[in-house]
ZAKE-758183 format. One line per 2 residues: for each residue x, z, y of N, C-alpha, C. Coordinates in Angstrom, 3 decimals. Layout:
X:Z:Y:X:Z:Y:X:Z:Y | ...
//
This chain:
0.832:0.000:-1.198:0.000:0.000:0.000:0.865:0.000:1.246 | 1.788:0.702:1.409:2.834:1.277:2.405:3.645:-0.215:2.900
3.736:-1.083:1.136:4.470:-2.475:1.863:3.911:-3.425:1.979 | 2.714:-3.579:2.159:1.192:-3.607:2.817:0.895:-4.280:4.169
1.090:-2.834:4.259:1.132:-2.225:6.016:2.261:-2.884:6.595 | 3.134:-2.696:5.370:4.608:-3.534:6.823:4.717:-4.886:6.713
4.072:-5.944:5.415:3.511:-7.288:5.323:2.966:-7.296:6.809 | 2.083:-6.742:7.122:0.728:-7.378:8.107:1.314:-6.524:9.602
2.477:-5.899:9.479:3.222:-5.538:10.509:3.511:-6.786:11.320 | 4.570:-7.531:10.625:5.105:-8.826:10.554:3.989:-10.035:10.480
3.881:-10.066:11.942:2.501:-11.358:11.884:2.931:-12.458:11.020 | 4.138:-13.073:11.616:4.382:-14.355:11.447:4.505:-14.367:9.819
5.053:-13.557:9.083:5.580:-13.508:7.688:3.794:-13.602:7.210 | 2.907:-13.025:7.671:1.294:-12.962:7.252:0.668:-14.062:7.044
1.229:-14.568:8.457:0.640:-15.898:8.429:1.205:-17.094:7.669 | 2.475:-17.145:7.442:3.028:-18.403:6.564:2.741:-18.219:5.548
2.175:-16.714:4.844:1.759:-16.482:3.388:0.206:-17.026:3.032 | -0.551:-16.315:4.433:-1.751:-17.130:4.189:-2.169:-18.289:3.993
-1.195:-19.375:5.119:-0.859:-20.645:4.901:-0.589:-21.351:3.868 | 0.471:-20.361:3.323:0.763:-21.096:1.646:-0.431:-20.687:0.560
-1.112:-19.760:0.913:-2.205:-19.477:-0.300:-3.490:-20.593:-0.255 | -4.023:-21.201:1.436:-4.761:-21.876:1.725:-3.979:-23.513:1.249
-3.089:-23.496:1.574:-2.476:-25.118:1.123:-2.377:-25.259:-0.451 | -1.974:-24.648:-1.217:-2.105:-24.199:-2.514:-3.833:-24.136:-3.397
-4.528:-23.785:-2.822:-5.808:-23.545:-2.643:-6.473:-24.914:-2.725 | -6.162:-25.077:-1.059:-6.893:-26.674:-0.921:-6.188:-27.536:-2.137
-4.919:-27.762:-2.613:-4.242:-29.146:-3.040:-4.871:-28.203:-4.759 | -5.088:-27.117:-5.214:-5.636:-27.668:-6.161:-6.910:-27.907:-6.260
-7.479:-27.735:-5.406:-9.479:-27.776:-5.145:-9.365:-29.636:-4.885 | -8.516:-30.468:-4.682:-7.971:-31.967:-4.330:-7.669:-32.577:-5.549
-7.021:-31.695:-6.270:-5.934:-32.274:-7.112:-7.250:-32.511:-8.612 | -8.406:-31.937:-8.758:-9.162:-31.346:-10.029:-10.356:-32.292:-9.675
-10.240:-32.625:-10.800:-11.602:-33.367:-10.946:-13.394:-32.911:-10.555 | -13.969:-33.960:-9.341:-15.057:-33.740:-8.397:-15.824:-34.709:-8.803
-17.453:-34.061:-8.479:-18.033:-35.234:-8.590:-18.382:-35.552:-7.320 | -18.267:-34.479:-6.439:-18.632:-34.537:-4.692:-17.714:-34.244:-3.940
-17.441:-34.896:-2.529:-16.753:-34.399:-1.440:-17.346:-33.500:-0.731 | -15.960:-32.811:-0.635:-16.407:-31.709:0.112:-16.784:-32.350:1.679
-17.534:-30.590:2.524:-18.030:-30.600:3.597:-16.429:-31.506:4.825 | -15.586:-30.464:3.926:-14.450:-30.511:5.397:-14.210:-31.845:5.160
-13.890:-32.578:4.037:-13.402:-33.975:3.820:-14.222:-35.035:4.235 | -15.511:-35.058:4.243:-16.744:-35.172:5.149:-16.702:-35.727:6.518
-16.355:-34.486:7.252:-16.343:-34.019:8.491:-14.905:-34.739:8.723 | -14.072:-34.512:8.264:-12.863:-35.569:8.861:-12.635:-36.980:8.445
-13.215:-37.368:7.812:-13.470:-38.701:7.248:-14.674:-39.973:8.241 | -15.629:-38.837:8.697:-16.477:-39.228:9.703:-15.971:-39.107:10.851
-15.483:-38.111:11.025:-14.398:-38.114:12.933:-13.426:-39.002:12.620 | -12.935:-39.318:12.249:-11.684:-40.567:12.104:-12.011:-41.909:11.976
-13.113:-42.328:11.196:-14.500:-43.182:11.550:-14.581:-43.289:12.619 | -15.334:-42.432:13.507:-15.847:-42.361:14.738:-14.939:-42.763:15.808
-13.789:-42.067:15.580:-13.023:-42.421:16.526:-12.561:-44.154:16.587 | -12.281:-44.330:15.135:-11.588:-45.962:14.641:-12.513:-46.452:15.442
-14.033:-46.229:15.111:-14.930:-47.529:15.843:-14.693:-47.308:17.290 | -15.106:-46.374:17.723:-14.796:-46.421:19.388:-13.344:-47.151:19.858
-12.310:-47.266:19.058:-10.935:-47.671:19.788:-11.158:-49.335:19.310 | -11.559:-48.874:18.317:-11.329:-50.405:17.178:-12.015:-51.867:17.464
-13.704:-51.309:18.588:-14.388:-52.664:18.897:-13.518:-53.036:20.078 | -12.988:-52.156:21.133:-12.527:-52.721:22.465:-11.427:-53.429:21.774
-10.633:-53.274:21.812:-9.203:-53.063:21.048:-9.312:-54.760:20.171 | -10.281:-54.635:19.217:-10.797:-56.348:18.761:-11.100:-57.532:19.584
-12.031:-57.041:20.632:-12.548:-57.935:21.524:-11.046:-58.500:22.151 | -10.500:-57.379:22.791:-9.360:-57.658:24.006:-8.437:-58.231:23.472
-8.690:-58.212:21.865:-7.450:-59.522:20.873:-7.934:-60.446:20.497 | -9.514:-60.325:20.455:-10.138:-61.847:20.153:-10.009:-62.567:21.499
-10.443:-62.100:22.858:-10.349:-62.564:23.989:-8.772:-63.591:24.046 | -7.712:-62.227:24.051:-6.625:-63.118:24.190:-6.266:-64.188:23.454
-6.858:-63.747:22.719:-6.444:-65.297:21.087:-6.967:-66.382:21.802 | -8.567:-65.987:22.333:-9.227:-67.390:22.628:-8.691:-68.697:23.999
-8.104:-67.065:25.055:-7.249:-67.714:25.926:-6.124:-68.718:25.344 | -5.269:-67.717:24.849:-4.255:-68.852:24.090:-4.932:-70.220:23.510
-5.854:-70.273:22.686:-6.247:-71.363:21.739:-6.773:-72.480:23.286 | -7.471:-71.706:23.952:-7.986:-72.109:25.544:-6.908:-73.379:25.764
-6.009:-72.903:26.204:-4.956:-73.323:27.347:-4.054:-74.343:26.180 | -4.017:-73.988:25.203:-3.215:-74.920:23.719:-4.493:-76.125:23.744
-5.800:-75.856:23.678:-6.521:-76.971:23.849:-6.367:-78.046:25.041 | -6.630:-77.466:26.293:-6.685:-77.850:27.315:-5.136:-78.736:27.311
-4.028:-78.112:27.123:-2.733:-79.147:27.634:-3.074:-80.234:26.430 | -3.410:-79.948:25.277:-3.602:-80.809:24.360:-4.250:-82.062:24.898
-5.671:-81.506:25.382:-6.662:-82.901:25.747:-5.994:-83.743:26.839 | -4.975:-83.033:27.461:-4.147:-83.527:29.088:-3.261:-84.531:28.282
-2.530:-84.139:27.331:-1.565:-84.773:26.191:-2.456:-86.184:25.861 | -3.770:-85.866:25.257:-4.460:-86.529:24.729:-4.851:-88.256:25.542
-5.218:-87.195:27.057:-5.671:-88.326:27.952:-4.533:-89.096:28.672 | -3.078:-89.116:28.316:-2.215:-89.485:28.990:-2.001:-90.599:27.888
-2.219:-90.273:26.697:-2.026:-91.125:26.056:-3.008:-92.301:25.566 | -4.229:-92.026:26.119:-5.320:-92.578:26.229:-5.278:-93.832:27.293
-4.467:-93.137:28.037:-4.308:-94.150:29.824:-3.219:-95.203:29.284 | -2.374:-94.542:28.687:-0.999:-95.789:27.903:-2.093:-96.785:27.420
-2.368:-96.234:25.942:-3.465:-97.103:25.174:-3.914:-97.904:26.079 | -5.007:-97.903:27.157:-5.631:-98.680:28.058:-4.801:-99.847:28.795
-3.981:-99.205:29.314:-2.937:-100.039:30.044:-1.979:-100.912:29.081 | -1.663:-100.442:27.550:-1.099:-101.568:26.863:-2.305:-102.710:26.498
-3.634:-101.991:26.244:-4.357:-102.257:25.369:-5.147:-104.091:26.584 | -5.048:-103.155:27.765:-5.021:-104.540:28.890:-4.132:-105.947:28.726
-2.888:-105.248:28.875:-1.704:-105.768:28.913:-2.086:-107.009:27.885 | -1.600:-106.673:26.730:-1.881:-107.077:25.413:-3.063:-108.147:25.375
-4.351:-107.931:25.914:-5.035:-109.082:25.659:-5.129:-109.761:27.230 | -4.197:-109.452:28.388:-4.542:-110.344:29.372:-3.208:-111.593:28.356
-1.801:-110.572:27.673:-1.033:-111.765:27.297:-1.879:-112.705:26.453 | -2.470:-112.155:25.380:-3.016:-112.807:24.492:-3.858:-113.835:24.534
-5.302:-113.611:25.683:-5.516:-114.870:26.589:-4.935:-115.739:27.119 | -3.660:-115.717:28.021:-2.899:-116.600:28.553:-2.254:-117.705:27.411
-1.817:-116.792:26.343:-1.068:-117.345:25.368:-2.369:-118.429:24.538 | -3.315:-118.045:24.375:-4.209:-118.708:23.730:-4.695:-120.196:24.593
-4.628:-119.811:25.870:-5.004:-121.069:26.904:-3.524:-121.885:26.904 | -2.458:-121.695:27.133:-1.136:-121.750:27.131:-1.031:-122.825:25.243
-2.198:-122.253:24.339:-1.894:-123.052:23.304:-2.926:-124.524:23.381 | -4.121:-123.726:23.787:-5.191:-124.983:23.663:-3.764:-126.012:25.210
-3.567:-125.730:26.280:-2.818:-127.023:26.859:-1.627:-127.407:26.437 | -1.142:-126.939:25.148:0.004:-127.534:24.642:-0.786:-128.158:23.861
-2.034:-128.214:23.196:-2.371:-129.600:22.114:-2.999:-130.265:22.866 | -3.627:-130.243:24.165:-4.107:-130.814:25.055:-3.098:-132.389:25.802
-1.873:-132.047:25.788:-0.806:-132.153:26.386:-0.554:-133.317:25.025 | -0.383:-132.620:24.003:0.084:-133.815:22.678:-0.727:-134.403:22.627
-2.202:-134.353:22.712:-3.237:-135.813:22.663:-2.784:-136.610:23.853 | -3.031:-136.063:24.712:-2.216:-136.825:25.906:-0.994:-137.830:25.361
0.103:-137.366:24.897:1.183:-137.981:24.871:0.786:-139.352:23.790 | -0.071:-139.208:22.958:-0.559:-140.227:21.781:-1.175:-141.104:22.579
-2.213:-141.389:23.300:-2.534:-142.079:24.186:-1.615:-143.171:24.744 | -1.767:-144.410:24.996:-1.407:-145.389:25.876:-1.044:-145.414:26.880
-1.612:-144.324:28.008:-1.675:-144.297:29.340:-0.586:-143.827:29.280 | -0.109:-143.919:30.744:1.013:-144.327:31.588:1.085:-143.284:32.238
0.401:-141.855:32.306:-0.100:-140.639:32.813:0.732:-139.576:32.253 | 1.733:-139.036:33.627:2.243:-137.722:33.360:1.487:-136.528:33.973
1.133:-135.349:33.236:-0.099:-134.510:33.098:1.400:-133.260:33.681 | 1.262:-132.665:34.951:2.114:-132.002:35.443:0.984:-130.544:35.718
1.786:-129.927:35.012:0.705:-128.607:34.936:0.654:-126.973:35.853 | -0.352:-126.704:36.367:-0.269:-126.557:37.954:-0.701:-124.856:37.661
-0.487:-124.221:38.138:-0.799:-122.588:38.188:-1.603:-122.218:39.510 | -3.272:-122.307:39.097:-3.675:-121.725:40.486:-3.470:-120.278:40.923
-3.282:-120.397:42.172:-3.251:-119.469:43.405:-4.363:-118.424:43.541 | -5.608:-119.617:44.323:-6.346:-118.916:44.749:-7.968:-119.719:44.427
-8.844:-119.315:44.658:-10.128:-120.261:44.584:-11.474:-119.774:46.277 | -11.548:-120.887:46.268:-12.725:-121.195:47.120:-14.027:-121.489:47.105
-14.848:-120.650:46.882:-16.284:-120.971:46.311:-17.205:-120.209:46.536 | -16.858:-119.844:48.308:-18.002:-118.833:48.622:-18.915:-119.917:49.196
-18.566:-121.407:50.246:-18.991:-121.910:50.295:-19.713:-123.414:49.446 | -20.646:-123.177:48.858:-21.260:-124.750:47.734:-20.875:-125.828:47.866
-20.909:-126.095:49.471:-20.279:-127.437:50.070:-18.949:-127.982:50.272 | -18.062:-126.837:50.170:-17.090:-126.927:50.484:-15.976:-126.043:49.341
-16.065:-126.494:48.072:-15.296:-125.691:47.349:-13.720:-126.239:47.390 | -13.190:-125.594:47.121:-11.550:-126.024:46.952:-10.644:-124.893:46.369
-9.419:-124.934:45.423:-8.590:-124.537:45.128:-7.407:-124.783:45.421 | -6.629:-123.805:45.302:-5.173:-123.851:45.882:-4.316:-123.870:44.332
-3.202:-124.648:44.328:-2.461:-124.871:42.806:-0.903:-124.355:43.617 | -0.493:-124.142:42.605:1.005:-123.548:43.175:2.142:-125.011:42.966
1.560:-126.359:43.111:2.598:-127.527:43.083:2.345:-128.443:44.322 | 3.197:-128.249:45.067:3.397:-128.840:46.790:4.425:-130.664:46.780
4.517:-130.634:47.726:5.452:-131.809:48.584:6.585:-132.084:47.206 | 6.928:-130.830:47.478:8.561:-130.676:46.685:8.477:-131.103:45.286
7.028:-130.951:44.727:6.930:-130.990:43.116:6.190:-132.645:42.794 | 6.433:-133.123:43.973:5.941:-134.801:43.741:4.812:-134.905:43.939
4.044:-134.470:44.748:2.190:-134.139:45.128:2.116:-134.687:46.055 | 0.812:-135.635:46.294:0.183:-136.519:47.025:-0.617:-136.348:47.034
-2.094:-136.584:48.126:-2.829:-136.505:48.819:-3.523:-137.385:47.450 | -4.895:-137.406:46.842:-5.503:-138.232:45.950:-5.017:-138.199:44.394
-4.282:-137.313:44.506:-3.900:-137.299:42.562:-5.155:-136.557:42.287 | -5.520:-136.837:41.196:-6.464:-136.476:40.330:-6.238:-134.906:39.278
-7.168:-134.107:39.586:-6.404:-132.659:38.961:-8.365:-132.151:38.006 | -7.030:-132.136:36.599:-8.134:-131.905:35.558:-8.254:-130.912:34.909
-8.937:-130.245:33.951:-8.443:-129.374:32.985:-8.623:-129.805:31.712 | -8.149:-129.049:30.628:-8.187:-129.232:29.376:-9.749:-130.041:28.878
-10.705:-129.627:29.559:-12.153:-130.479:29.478:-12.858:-131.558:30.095 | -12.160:-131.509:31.567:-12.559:-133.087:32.550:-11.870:-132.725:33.265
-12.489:-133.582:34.384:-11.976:-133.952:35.601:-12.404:-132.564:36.681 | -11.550:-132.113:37.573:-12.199:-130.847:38.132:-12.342:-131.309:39.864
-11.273:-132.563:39.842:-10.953:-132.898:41.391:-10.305:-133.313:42.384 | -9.620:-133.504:43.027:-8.330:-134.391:43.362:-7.727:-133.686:45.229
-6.633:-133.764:45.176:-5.680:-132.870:45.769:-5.753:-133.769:47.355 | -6.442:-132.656:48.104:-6.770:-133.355:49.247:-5.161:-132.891:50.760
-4.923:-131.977:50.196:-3.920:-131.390:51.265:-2.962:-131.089:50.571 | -1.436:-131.660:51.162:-0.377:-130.967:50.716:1.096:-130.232:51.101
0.910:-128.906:50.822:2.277:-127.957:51.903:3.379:-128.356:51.151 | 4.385:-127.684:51.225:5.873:-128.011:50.776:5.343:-127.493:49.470
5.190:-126.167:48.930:4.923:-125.541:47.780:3.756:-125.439:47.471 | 2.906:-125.696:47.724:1.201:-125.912:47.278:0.432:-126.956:47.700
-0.761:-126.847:47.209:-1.542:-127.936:47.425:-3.331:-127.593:47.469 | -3.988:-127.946:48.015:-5.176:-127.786:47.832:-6.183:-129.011:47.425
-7.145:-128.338:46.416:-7.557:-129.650:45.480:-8.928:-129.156:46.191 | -9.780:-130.209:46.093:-11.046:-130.438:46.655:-11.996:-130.562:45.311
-12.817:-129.944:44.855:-13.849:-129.656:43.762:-14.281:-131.415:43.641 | -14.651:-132.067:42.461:-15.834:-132.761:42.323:-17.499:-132.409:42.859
-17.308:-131.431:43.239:-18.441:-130.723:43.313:-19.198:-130.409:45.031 | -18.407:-131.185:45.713:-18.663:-131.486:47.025:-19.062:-132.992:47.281
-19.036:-133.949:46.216:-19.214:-135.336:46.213:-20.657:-135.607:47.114 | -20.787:-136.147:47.991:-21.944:-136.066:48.767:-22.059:-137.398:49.598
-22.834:-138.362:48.829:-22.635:-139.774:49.036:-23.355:-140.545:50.832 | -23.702:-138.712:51.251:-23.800:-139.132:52.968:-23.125:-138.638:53.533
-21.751:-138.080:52.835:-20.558:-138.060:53.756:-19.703:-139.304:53.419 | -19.386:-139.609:54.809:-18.337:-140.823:54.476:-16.889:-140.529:54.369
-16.552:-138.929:54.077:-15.250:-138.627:53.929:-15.378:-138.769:51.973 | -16.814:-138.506:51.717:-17.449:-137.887:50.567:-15.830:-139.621:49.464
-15.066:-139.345:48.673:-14.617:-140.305:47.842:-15.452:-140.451:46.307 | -15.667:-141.846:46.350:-16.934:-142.000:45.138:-15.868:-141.941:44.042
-16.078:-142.434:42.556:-15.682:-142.441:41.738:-15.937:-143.333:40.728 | -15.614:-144.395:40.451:-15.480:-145.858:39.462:-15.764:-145.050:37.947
-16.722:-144.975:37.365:-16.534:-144.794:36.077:-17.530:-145.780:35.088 | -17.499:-145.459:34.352:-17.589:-146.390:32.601:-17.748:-145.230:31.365
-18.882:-145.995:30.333:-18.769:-145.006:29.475:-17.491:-145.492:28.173 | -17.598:-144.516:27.103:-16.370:-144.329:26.863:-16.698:-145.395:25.637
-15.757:-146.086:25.247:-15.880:-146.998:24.142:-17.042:-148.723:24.186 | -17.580:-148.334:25.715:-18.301:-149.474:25.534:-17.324:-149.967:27.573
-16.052:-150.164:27.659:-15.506:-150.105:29.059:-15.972:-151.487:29.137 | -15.766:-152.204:28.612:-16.496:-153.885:28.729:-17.859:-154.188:29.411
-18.381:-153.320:28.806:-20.065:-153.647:29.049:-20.607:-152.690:29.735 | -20.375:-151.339:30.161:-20.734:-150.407:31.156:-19.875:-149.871:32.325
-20.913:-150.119:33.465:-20.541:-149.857:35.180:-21.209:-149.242:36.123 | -20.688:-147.856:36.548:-21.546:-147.327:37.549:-20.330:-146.284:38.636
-20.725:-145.923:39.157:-20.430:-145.235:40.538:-20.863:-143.932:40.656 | -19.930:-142.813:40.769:-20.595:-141.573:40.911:-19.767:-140.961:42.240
-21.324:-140.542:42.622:-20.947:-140.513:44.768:-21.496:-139.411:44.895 | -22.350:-138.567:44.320:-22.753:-137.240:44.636:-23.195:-136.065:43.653
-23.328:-134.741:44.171:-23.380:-133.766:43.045:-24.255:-133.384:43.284 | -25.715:-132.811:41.861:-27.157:-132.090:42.612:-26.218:-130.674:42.709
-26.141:-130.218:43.452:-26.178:-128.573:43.636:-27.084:-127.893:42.557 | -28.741:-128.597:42.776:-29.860:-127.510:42.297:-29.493:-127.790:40.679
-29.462:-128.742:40.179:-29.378:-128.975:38.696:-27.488:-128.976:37.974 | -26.879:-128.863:38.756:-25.514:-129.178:38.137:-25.006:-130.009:37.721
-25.592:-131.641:38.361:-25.278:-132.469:37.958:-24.372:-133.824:38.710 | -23.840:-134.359:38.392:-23.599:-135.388:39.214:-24.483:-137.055:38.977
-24.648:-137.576:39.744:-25.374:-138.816:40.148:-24.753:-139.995:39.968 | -24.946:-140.715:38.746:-24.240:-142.220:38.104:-25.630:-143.407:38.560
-24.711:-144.156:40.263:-25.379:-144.720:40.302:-25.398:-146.638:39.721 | -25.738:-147.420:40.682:-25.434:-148.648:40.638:-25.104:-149.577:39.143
-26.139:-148.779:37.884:-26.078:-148.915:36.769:-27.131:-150.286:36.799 | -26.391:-151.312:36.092:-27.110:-152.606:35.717:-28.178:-152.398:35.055
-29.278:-153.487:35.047:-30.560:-153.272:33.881:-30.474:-153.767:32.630 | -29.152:-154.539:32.139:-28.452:-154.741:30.910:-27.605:-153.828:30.297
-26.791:-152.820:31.373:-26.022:-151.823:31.145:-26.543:-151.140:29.377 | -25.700:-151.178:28.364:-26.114:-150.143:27.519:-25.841:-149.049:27.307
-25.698:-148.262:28.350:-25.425:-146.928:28.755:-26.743:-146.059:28.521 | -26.510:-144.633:27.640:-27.516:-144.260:26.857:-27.312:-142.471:27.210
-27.938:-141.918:26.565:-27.721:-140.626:26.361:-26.659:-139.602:25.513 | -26.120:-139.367:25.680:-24.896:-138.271:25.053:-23.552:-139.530:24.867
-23.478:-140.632:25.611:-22.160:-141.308:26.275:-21.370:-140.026:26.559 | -20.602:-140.940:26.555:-19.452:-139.682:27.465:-18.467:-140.760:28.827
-18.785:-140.342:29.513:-18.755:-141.222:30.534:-17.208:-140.630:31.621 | -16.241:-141.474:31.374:-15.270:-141.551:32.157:-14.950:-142.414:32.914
-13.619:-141.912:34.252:-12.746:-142.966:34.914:-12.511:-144.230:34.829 | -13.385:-145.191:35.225:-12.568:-146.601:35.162:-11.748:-147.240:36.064
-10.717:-148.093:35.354:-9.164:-148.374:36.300:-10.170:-149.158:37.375 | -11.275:-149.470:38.323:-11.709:-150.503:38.891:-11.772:-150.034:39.824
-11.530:-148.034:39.756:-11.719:-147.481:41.311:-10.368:-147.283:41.922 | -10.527:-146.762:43.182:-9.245:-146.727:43.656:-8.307:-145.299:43.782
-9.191:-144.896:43.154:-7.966:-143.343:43.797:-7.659:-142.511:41.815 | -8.929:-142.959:41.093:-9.117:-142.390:39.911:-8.234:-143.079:38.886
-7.266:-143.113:38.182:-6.941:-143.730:37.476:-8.005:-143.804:35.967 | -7.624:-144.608:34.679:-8.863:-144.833:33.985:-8.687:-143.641:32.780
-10.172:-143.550:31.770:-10.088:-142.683:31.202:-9.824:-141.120:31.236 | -9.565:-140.785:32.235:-10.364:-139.288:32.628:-11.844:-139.206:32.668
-11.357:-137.677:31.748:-13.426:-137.514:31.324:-14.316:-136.882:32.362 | -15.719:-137.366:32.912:-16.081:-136.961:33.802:-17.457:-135.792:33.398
-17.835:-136.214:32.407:-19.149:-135.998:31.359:-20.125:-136.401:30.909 | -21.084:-136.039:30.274:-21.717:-136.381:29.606:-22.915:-136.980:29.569
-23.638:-138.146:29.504:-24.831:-138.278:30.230:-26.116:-138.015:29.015 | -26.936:-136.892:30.143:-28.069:-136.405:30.008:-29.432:-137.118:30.153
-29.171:-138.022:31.344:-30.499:-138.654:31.199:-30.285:-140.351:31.982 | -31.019:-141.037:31.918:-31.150:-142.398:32.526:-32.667:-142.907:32.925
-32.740:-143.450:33.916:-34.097:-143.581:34.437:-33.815:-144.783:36.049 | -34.609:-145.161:35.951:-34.467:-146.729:37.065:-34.524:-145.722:38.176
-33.566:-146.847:39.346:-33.293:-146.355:40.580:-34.322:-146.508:41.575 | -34.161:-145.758:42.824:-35.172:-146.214:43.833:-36.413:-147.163:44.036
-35.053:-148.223:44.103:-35.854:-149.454:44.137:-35.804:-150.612:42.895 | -35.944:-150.131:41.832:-35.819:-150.529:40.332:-35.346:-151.363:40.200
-33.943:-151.966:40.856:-33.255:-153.132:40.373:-32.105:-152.503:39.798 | -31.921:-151.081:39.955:-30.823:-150.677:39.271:-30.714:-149.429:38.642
-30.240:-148.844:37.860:-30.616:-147.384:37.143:-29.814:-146.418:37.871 | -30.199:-145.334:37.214:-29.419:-144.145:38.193:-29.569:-143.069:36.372
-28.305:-142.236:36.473:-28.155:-141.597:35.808:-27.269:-140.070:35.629 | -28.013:-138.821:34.779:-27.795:-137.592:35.405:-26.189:-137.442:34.134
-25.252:-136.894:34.875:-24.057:-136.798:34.028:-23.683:-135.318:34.020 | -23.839:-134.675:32.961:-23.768:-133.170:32.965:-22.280:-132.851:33.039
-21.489:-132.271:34.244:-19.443:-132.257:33.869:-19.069:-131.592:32.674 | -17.860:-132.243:32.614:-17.210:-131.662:31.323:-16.416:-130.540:31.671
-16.130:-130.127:32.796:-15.480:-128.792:33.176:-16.252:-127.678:33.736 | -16.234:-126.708:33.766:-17.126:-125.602:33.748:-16.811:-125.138:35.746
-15.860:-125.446:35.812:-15.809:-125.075:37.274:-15.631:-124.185:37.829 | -14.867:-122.880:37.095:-15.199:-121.515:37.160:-13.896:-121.136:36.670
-13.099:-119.985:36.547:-12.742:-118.921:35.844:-11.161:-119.854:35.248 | -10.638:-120.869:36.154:-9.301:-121.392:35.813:-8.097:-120.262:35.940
-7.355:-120.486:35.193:-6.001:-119.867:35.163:-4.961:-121.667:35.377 | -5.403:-122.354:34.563:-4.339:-123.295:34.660:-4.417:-125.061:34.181
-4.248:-125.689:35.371:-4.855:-127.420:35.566:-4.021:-128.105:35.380 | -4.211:-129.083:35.538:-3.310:-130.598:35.301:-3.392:-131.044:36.697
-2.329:-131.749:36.971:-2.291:-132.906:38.167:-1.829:-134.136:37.196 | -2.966:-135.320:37.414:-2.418:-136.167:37.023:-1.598:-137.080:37.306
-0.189:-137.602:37.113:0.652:-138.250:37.790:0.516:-139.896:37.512 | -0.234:-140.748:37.968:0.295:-142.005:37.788:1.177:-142.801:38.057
2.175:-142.880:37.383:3.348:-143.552:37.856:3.631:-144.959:38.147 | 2.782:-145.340:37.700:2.593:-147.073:37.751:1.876:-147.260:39.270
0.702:-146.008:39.583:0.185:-146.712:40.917:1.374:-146.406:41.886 | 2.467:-145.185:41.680:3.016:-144.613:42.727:4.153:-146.081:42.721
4.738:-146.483:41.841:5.556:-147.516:42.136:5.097:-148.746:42.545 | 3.752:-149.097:42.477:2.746:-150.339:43.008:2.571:-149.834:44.927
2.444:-148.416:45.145:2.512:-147.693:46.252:3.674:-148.101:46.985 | 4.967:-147.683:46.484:6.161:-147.772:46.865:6.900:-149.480:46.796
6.500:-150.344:46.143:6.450:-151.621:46.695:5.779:-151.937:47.826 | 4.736:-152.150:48.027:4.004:-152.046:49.196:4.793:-151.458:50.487
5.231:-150.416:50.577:6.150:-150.020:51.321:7.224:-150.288:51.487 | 8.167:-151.175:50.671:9.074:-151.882:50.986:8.837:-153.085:51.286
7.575:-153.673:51.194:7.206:-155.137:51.495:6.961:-155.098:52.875 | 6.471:-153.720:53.787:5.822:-153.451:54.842:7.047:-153.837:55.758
6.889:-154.672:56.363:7.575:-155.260:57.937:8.095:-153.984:58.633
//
């Protein structure tokens, strides 16, 4: 009893004993087979719970948040990545078929060019890069070609494309030239130049004159057609050597219709063009070399 009293004298020695009897206590009341948890295991199992959730939803959010920023801003430079390369694409993807057009027109006037050369005629086909176009006014259309003075261009050469006749080169600078449309032909102007043509395969036996263009229908006007003429529908009606500025066999188009003239001693007929009139990248000037040296005699014969 006496060493007791002097145990519980000595707090601290009391208390590390009690300590060890309670830890001892608890770890075998832990250690032995339960079918239930206890109260205290309970109670701290639920406060540690409690607490997890309270730290654990902010704590999630403020890492889902940041994640989403990151994924945010990884998207965003991405789509910037995305659209830069989108703008290349576009800009090759231009590139690429403005070459590919050129090259394709660039092929149809290289076989354009070899039928040409098979032909008889006496016609060098000098091939012209337009400039600019004129066609705000109906009456007055004209194009500018990038072949002048310097490139052997005269006032009246005949300038075609791969499909007809488009018009003939009324003005000429050192380095350009401006061609005057078929499409101003207007047989009550007397600047208006007519045009000698014939249909194609019958040059013997068909003769007419084309002096003006309908505006309203798109056509041009084949007049001074004989009443023997056997000039018919879907002819194809070109240049004959009989005029003066046109050399022969350039195609003018196609005839659509035939029907007696005015005063019915002579026919008149609608010729639909063979060139579209529109949307050129690249023409012909036709060079006749035979008239230019028939030209240039003349000029040495001149007093």
């Amino acid at each position: 009893m006496l060493t007791l009293f002097k145990l519980l004298g000595n707090k601290r020695l009391f208390i590390l004993m009690v300590g060890l009897i309670v830890f001892i206590a608890i770890m075998g009341f832990t250690l032995g087979a339960r079918g239930k948890v206890s109260w205290p295991e309970k109670f701290v199992h639920d406060t540690v719970t409690f607490v997890q959730k309270i730290f654990y939803k902010p704590a999630s959010a403020i890492s889902g948040f940041i994640d989403d920023v990151s994924k945010l801003k990884e998207t965003y430079e991405e789509n910037e990545r995305l659209k830069v390369a989108l703008a290349h694409y576009t800009r090759d993807k231009g590139v690429y078929n403005a070459y590919k057009a050129e090259n394709e027109r660039l092929k149809e006037d290289l076989k354009f060019t070899e039928r040409q050369k098979q032909k008889s005629d006496p016609y060098e086909y000098r091939i012209a890069q337009v400039n600019s176009i004129n066609v705000a006014d109906p009456f007055n259309q004209t194009i500018n070609i990038d072949l002048g003075e310097s490139d052997g261009m005269r006032v009246g050469m005949p300038v075609i494309s791969i499909d007809g006749v488009v018009g003939m080169i009324s003005r000429v600078y050192q380095f350009t030239s401006t061609v005057e449309l078929l499409t101003n032909m207007d047989d009550k102007d007397p600047n208006s130049r007519s045009i000698a043509v014939t249909a194609l395969g019958k040059e013997n036996k068909s003769f007419g004159m084309i002096e003006s263009y309908d505006q309203s229908e798109g056509m041009f006007l084949m007049t001074r057609i004989e009443e023997d003429d056997p000039l018919e529908k879907g002819d194809i009606i070109v240049s004959s050597d009989l005029g003066q500025y046109f050399p022969r066999g350039l195609v003018i188009g196609t005839v659509k219709s035939k029907e007696p003239g005015d005063f019915g001693l002579t026919y008149t007929a609608k010729i639909e063009p063979s060139a579209s009139f529109e949307n050129w990248r690249e023409l012909f000037v036709v060079v006749d070399h035979a008239a230019r040296d028939d030209e240039a005699d003349k000029k040495e014969k001149t007093p």
